[in-house]
DSSP file (Angstrom, degrees, kcal/mol; ACC not computed):
  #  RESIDUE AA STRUCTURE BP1 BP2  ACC     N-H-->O    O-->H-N    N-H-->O    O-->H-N    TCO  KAPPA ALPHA  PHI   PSI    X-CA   Y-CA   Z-CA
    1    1 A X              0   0    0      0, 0.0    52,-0.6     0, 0.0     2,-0.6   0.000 360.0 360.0 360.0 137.8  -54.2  -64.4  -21.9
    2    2 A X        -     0   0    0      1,-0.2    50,-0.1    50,-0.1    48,-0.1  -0.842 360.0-107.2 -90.2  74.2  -54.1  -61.2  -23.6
    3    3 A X        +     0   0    0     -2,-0.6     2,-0.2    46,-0.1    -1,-0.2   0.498  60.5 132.6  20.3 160.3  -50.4  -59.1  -24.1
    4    4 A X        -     0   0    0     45,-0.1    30,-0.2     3,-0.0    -1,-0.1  -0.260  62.3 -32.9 155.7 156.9  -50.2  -56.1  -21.7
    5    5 A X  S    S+     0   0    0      1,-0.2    30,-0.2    -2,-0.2    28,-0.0   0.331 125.8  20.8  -6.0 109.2  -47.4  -54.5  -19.2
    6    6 A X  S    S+     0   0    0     28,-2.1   134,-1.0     1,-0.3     2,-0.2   0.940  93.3 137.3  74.8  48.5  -45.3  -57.4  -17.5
    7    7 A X  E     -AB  34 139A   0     27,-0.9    27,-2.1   132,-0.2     2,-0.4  -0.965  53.1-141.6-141.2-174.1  -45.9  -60.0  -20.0
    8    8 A X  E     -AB  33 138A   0    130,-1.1   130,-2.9    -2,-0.2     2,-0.3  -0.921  29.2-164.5-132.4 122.8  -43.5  -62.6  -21.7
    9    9 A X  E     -AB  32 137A   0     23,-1.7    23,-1.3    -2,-0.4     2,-0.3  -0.896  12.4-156.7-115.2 164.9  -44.8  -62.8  -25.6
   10   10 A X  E     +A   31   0A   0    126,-2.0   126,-0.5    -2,-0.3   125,-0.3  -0.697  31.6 155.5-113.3 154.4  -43.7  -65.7  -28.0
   11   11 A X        -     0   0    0     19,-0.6     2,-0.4    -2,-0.3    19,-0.3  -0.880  31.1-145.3-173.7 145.2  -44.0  -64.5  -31.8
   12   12 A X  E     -C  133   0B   0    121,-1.4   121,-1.2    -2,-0.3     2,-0.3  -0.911  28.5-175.9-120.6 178.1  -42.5  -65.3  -35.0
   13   13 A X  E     -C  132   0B   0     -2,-0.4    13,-0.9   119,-0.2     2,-0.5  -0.952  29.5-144.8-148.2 150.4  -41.7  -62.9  -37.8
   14   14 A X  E     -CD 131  25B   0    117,-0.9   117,-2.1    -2,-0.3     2,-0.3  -0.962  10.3-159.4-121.6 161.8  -40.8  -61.6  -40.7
   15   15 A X  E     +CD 130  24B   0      9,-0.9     8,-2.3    -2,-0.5     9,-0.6  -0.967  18.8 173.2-144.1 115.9  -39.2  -58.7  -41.8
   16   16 A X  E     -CD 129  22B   0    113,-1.8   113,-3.5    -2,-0.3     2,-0.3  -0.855  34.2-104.6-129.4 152.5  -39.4  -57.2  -45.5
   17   17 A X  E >   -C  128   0B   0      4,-0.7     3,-4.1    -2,-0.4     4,-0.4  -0.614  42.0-105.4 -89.5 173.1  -38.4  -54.6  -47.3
   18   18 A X  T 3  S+     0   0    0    109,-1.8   110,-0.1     1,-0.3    -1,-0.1   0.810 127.3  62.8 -58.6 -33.1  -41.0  -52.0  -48.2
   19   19 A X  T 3  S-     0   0    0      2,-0.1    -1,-0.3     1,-0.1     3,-0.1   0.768 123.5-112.8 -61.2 -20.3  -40.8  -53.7  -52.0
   20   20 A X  S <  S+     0   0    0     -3,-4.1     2,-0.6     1,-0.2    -2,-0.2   0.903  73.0 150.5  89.6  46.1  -42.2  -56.9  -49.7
   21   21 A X        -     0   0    0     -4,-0.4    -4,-0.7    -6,-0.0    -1,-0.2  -0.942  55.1-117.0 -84.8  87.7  -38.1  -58.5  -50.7
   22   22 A X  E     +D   16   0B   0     -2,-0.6    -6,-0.3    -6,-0.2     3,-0.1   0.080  41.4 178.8 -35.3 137.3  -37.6  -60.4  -47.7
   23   23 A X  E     -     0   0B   0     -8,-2.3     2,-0.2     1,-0.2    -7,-0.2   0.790  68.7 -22.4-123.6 -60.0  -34.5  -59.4  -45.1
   24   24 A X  E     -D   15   0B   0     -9,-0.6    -9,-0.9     2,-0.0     2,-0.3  -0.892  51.9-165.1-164.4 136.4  -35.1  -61.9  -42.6
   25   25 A X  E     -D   14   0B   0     -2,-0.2     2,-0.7   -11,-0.2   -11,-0.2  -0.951  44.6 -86.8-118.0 162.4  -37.7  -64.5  -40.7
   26   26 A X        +     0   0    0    -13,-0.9   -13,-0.1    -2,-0.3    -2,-0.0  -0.457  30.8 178.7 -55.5 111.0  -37.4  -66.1  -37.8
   27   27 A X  S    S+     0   0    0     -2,-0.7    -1,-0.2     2,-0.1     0, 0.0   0.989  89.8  26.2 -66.4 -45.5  -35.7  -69.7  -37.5
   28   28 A X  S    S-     0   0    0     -3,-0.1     2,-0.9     1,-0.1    -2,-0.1  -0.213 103.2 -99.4-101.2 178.1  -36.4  -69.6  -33.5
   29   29 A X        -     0   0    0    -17,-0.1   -17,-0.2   -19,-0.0   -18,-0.1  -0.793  31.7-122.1-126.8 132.3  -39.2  -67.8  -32.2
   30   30 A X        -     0   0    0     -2,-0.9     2,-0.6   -19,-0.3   -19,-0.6   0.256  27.2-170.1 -56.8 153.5  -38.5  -64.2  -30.6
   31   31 A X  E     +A   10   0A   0    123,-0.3     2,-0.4   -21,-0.2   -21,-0.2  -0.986  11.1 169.1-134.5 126.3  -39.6  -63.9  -26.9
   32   32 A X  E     -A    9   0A   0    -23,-1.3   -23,-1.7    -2,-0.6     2,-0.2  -0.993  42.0-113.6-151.4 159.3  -39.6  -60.4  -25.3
   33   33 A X  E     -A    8   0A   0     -2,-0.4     6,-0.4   -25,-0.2     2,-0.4  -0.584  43.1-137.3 -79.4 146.9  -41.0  -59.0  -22.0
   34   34 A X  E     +A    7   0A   0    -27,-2.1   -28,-2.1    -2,-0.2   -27,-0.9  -0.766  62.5  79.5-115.2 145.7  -43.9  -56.6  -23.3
   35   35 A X  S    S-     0   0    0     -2,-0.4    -1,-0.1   -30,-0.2    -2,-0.0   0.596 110.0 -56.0 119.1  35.3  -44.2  -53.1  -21.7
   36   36 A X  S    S+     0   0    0     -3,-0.2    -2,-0.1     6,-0.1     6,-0.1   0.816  88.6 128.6  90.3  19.5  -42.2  -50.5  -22.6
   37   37 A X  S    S-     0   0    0     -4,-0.2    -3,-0.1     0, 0.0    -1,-0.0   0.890  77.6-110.0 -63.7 -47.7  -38.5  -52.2  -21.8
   38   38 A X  S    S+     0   0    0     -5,-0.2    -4,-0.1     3,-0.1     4,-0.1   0.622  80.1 132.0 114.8  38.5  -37.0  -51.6  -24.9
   39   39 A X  S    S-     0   0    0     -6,-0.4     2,-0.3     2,-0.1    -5,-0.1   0.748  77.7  -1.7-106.6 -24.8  -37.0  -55.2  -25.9
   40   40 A X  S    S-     0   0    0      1,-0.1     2,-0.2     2,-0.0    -2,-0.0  -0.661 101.2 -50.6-115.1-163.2  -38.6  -54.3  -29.6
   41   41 A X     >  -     0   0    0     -2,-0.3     4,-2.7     1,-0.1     3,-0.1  -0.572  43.1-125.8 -84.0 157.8  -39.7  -51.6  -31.4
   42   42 A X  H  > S+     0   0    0     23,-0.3     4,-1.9     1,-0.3     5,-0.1   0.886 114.6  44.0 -47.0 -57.2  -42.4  -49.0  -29.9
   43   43 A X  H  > S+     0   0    0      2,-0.2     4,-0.9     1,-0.2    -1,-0.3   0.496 109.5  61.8-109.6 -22.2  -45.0  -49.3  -32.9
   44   44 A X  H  > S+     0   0    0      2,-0.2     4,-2.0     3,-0.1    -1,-0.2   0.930 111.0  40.1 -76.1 -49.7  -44.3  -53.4  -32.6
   45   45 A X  H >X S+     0   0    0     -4,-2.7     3,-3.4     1,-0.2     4,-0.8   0.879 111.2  56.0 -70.4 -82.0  -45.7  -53.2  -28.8
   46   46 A X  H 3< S+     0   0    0     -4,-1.9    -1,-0.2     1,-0.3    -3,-0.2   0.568 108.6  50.7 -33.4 -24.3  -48.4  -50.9  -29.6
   47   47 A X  H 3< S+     0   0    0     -4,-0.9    -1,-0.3    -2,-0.4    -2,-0.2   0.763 110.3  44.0 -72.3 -29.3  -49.5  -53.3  -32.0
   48   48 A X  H X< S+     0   0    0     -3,-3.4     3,-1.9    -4,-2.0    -2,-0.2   0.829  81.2 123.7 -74.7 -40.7  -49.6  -56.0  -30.0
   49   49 A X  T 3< S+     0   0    0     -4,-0.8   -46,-0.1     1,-0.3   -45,-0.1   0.166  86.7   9.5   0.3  94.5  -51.4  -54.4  -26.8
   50   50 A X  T 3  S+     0   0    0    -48,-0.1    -1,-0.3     1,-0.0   -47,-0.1   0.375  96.4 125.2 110.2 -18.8  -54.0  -56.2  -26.2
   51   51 A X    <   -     0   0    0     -3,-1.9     2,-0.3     1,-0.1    -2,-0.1   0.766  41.7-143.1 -62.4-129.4  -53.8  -58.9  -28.3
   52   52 A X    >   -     0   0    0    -50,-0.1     3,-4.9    -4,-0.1    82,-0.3  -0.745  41.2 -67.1 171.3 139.8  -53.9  -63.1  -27.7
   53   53 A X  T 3  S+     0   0    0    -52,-0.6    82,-0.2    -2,-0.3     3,-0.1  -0.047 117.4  40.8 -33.4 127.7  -52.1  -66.2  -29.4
   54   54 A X  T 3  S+     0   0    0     80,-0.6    -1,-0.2     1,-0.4    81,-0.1   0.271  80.8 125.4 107.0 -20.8  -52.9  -66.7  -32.4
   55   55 A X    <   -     0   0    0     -3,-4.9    79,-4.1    78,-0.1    -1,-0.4  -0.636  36.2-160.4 -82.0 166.4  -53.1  -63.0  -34.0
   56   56 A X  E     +E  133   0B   0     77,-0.2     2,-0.3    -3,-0.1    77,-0.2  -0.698  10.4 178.7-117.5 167.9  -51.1  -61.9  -37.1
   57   57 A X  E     -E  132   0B   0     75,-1.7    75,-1.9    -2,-0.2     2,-0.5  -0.985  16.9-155.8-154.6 150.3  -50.7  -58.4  -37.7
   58   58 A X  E     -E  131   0B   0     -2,-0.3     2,-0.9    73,-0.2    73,-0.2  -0.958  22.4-177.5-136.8 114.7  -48.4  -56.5  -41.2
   59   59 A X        -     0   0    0     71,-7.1     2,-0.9    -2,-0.5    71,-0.3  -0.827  16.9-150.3-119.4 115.3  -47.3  -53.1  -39.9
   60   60 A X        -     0   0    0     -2,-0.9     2,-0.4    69,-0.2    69,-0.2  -0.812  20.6-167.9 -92.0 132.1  -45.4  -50.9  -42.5
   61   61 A X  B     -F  128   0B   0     67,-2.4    67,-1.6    -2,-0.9     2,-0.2  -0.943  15.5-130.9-124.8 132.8  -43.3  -48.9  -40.6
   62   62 A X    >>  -     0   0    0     -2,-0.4     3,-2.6    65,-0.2     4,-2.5  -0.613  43.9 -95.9 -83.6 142.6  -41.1  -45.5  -41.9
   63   63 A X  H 3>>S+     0   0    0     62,-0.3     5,-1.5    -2,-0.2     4,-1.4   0.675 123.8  60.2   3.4 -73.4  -37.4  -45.4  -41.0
   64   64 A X  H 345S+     0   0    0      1,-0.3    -1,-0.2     3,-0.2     5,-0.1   0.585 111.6  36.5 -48.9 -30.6  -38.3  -43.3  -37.9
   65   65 A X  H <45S+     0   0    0     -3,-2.6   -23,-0.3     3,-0.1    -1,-0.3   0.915 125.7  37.5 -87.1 -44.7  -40.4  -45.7  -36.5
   66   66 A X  H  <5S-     0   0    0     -4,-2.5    -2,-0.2    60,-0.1    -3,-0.2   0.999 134.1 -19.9 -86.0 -81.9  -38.3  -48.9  -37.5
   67   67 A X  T  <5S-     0   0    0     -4,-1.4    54,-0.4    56,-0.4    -3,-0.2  -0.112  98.2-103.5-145.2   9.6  -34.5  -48.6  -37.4
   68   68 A X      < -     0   0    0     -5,-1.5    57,-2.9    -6,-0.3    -1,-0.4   0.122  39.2 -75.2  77.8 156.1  -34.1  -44.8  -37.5
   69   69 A X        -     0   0    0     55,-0.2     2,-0.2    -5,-0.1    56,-0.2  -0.713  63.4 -98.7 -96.1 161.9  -33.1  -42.4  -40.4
   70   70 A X        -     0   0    0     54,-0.2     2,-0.5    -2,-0.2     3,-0.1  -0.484  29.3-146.1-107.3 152.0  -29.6  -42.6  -40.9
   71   71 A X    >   -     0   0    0     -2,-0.2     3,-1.2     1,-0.2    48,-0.2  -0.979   7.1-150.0-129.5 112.2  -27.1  -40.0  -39.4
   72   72 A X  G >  S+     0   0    0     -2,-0.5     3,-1.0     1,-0.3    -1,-0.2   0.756  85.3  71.7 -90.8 -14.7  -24.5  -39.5  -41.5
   73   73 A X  G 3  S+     0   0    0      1,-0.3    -1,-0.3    -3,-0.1    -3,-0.0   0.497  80.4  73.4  -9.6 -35.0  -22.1  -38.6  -38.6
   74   74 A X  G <  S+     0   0    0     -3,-1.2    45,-5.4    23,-0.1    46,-0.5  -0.029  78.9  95.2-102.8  17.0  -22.1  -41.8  -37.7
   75   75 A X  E <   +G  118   0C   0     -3,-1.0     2,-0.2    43,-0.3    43,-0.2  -0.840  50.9 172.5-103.9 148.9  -19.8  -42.7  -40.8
   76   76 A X  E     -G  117   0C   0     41,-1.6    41,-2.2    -2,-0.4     2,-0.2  -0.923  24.6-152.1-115.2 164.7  -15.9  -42.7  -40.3
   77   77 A X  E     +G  116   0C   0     -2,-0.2     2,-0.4    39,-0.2    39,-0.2  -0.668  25.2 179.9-151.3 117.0  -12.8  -43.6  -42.2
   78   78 A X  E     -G  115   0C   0     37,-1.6    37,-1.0    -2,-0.2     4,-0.2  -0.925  31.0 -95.4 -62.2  71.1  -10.0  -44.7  -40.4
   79   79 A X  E >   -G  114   0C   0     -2,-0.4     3,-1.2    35,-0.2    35,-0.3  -0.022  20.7-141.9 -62.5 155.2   -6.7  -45.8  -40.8
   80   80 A X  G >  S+     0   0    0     33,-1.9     3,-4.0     1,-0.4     7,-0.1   0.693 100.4  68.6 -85.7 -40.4   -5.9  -49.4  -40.9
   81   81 A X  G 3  S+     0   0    0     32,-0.4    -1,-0.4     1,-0.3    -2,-0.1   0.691  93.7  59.6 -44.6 -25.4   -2.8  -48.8  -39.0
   82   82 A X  G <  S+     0   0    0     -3,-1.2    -1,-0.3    -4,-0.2    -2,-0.2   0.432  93.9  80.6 -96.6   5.2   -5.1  -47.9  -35.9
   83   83 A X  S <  S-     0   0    0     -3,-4.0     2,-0.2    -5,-0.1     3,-0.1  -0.445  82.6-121.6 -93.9 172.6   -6.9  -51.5  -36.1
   84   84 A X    >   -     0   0    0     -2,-0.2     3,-1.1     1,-0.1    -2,-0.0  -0.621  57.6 -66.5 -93.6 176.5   -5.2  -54.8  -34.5
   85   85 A X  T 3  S+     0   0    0      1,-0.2    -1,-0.1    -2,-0.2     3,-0.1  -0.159 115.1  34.3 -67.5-174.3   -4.7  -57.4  -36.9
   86   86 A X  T 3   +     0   0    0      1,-0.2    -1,-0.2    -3,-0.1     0, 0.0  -0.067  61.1 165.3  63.3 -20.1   -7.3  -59.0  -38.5
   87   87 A X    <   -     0   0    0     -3,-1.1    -1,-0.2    -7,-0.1     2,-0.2  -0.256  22.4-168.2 -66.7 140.7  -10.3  -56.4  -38.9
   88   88 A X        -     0   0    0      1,-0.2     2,-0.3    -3,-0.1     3,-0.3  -0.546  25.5 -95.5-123.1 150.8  -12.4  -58.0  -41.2
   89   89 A X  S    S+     0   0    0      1,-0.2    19,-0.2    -2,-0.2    -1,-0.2  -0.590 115.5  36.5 -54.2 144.6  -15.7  -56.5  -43.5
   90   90 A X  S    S+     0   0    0     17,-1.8    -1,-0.2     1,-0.4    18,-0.1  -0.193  95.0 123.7 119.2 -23.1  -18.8  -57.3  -41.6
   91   91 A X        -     0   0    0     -3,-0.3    16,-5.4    15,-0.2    -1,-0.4   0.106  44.8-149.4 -44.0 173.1  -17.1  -56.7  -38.0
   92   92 A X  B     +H  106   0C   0     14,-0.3    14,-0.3     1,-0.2    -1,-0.1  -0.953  17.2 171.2-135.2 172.4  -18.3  -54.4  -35.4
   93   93 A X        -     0   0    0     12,-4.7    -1,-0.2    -2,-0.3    13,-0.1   0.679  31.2 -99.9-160.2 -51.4  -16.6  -52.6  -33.0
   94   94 A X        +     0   0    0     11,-0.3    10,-0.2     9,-0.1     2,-0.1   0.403  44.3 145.9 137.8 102.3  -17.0  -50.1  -30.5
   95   95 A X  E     -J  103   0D   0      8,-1.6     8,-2.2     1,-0.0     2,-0.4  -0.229  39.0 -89.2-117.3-153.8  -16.2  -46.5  -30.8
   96   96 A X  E     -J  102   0D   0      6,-0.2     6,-0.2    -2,-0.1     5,-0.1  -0.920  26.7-129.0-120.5 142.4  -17.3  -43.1  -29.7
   97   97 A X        -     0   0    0      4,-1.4    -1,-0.1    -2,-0.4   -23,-0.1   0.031  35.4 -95.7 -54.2 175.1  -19.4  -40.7  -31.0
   98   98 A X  S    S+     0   0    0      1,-0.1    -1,-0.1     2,-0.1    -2,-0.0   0.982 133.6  47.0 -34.3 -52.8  -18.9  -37.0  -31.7
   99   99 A X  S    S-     0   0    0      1,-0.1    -1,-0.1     0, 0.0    -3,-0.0   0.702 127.5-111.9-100.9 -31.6  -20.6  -36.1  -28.2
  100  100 A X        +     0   0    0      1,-0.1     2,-0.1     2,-0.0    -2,-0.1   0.672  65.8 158.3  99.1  21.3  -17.9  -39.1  -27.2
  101  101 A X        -     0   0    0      1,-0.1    -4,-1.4    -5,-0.1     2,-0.3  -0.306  54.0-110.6 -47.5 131.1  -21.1  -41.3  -26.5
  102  102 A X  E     +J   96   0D   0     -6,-0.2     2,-0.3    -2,-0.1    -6,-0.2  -0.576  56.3 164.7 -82.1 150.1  -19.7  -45.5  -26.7
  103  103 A X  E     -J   95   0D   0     -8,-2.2    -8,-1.6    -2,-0.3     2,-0.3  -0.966  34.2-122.9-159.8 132.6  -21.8  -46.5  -30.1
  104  104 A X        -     0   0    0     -2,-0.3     2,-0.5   -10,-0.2   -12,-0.0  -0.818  24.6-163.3 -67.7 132.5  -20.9  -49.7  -32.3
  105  105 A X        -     0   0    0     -2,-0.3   -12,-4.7    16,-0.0   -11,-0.3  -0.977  16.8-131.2-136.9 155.4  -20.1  -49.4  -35.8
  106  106 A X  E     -HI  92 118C   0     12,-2.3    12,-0.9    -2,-0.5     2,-0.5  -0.391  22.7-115.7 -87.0 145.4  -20.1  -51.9  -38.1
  107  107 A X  E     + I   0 117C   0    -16,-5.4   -17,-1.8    10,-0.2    10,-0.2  -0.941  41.5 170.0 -92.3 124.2  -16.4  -52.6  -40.8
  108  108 A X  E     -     0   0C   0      8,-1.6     2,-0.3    -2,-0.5     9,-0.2   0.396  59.7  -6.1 -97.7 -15.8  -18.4  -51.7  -44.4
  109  109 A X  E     - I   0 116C   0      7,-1.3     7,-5.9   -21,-0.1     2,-0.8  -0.899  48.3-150.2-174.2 133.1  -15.0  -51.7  -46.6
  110  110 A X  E     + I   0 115C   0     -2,-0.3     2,-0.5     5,-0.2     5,-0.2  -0.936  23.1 178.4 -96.8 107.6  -11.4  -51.8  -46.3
  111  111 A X        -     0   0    0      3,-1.7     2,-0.9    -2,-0.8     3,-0.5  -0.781  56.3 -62.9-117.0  95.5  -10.2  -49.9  -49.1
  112  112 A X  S    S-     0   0    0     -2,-0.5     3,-0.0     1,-0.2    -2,-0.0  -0.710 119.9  -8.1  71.1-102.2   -6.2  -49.8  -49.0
  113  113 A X  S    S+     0   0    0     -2,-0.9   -33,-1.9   -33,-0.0   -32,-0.4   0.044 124.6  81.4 -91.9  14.0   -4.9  -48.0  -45.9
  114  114 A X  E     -G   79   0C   0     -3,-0.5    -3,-1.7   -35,-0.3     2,-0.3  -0.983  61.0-158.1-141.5 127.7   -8.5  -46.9  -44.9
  115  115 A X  E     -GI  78 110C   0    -37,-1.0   -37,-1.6    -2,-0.4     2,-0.3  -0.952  18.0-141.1-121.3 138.0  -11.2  -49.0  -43.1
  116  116 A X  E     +GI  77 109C   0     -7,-5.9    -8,-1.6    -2,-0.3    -7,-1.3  -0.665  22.9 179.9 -92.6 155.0  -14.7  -47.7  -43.5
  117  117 A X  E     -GI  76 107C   0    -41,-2.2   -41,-1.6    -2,-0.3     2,-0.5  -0.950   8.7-169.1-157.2 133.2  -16.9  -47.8  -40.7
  118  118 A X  E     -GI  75 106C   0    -12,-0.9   -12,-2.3    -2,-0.3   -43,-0.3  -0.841  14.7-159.5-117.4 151.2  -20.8  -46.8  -40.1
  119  119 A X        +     0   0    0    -45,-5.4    -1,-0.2    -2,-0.5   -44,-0.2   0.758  53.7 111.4 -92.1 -11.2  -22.6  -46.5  -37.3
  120  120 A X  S    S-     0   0    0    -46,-0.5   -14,-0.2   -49,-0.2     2,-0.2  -0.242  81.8 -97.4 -50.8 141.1  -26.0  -46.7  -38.5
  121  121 A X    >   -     0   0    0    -54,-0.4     3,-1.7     1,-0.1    -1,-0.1  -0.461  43.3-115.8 -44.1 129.2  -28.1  -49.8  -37.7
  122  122 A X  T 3  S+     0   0    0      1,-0.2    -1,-0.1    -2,-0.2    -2,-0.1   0.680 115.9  45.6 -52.4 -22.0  -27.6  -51.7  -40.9
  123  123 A X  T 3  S+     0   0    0      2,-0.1   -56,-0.4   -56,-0.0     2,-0.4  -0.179  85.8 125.1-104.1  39.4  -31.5  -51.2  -41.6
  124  124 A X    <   +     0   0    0     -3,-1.7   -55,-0.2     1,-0.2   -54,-0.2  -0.645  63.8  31.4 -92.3 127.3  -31.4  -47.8  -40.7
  125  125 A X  S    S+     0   0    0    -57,-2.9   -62,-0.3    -2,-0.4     2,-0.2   0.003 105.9 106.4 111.3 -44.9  -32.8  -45.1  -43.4
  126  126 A X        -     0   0    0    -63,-0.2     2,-0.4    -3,-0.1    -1,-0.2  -0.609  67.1-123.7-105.7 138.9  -35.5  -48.0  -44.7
  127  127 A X        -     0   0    0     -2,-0.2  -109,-1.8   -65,-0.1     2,-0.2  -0.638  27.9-141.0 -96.6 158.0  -38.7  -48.7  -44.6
  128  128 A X  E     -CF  17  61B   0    -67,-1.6   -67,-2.4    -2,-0.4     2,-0.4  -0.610  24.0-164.4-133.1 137.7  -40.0  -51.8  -43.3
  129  129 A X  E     -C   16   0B   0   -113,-3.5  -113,-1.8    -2,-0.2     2,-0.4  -0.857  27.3-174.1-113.5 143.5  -42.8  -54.5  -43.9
  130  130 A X  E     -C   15   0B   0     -2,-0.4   -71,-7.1   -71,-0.3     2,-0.3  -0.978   5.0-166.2-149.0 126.7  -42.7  -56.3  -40.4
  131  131 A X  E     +CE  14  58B   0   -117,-2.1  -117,-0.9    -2,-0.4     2,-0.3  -0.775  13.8 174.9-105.2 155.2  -45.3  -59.9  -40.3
  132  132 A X  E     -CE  13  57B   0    -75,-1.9   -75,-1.7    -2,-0.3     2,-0.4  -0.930  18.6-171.3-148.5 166.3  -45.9  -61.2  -36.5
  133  133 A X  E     -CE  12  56B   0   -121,-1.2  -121,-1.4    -2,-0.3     2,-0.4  -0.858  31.0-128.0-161.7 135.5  -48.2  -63.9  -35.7
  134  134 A X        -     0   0    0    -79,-4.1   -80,-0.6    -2,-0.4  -123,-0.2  -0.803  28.8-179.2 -93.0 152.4  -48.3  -63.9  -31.9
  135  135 A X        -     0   0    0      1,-0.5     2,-0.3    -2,-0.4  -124,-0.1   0.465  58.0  -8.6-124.5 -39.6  -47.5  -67.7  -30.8
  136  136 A X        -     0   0    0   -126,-0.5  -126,-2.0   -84,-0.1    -1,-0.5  -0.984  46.8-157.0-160.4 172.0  -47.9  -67.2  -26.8
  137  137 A X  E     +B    9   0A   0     -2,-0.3     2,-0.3  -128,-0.2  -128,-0.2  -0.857  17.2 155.0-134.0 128.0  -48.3  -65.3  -23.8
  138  138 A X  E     -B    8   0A   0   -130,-2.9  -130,-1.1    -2,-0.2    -2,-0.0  -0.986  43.1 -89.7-149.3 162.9  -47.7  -65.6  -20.5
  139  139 A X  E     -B    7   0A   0     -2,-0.3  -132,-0.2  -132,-0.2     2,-0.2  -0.109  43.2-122.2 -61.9 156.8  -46.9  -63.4  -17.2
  140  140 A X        -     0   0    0   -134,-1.0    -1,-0.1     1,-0.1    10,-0.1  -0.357  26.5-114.3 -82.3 164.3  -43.3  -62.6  -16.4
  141  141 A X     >  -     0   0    0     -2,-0.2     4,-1.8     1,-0.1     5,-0.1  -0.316  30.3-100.1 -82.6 179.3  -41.8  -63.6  -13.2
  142  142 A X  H  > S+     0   0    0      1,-0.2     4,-0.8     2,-0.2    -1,-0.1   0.795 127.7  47.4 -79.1 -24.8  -40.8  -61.2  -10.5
  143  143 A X  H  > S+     0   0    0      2,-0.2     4,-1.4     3,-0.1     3,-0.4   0.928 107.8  54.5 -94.6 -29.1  -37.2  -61.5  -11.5
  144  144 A X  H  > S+     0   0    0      1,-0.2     4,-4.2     2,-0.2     5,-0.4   0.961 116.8  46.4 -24.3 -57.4  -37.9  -61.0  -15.9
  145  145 A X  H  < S+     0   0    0     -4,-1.8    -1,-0.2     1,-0.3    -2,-0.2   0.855 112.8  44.1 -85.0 -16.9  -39.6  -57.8  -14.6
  146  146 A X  H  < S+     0   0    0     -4,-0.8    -1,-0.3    -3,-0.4    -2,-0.2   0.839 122.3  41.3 -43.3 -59.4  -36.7  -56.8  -12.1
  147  147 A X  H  < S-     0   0    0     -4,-1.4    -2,-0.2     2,-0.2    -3,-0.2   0.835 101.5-134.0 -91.4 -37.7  -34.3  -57.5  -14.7
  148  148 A X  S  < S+     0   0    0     -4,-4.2     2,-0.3     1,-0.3    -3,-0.1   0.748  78.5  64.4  90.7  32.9  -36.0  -56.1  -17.7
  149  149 A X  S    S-     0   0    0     -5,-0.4     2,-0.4  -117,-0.1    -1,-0.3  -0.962  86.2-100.0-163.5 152.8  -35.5  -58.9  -20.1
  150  150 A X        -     0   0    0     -2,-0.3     6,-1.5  -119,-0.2     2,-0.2  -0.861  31.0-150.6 -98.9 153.9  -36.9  -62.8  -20.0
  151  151 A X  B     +k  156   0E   0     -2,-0.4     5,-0.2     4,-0.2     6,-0.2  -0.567  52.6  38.2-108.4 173.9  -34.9  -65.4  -19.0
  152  152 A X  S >  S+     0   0    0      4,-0.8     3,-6.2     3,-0.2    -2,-0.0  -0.013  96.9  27.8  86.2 168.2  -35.0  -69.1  -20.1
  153  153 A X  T 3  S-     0   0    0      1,-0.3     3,-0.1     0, 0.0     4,-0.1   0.327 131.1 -16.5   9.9  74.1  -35.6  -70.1  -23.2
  154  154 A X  T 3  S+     0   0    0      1,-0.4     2,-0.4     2,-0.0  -123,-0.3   0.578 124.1  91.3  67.6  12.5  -34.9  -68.2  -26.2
  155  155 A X  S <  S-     0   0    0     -3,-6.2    -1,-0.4     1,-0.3    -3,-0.2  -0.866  92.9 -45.8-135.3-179.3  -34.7  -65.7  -23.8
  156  156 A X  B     -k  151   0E   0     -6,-1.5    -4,-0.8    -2,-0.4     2,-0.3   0.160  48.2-153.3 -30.0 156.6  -31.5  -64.1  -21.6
  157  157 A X              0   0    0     -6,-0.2    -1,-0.1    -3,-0.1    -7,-0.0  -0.955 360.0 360.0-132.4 145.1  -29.3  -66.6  -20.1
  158  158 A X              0   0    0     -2,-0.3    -2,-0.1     0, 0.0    -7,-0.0   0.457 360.0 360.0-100.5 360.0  -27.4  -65.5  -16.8
């Protein structure tokens, strides 16, 4: 069966940086409903379109394409005093934007009385070596395409 609009793909991956210094592969293998959902990146489905088990594809992708250019707006610094206890590096937490949009940002540093915090996707700004090897396909059910996600297996659980 070939990829296209209201289908459920299996894939594994890798992910590299442009220097081809690995960032992450997949232990499990990713599943997402193909067609414009917003369940990967754009340039990942357009590569895939059309495709069958068993291709590989290496798409270098810019910032813009991948994880976005980084907006340095989306930095704060905070005082600590305005956290609960605990906040740790590596958290995230959910704040506002300028525009007063709700946006996650990530804790990058506590430095004294001041906790730094970005909103940028942590691979945001870089460009990206992305490997895929398609693994399966098959059609979504009436409720995947309803819901906008797959269920089951490596994929949403209600």
């Amino acid at each position: 069966m070939k990829i296209a609009k209201d289908t459920v793909v299996t894939l594994r991956y890798k992910v590299a940086e442009a220097t081809g210094k690995l960032i992450e592969e997949s232990r499990e293998p990713m599943v997402y409903l193909h067609g414009g959902y917003n369940n990967t990146l754009p340039k990942i489905e357009e590569a895939l379109d059309g495709q069958e088990p068993g291709y590989e594809v290496t798409l270098n992708l810019q910032p813009e394409d991948a994880f976005g250019v980084r907006d340095e707006s989306l930095q704060r610094v905070i005082p600590k005093s305005e956290f609960p206890p605990g906040v740790k590096v590596g958290g995230q937490l959910e704040g506002r934007t300028d525009s007063g949009e709700p946006h996650v940002f990530h804790v990058m540093k506590i430095k004294g009385q001041e906790v730094h915090l970005d909103g940028n996707h942590p691979l945001a700004g870089k460009a990206l070596k992305f490997h895929l090897k398609v693994t399966g396909v098959r059609m979504a059910s009436g409720e995947e395409i309803q819901h906008g996600h797959v269920h089951g297996e490596h994929g949403h659980h209600h």
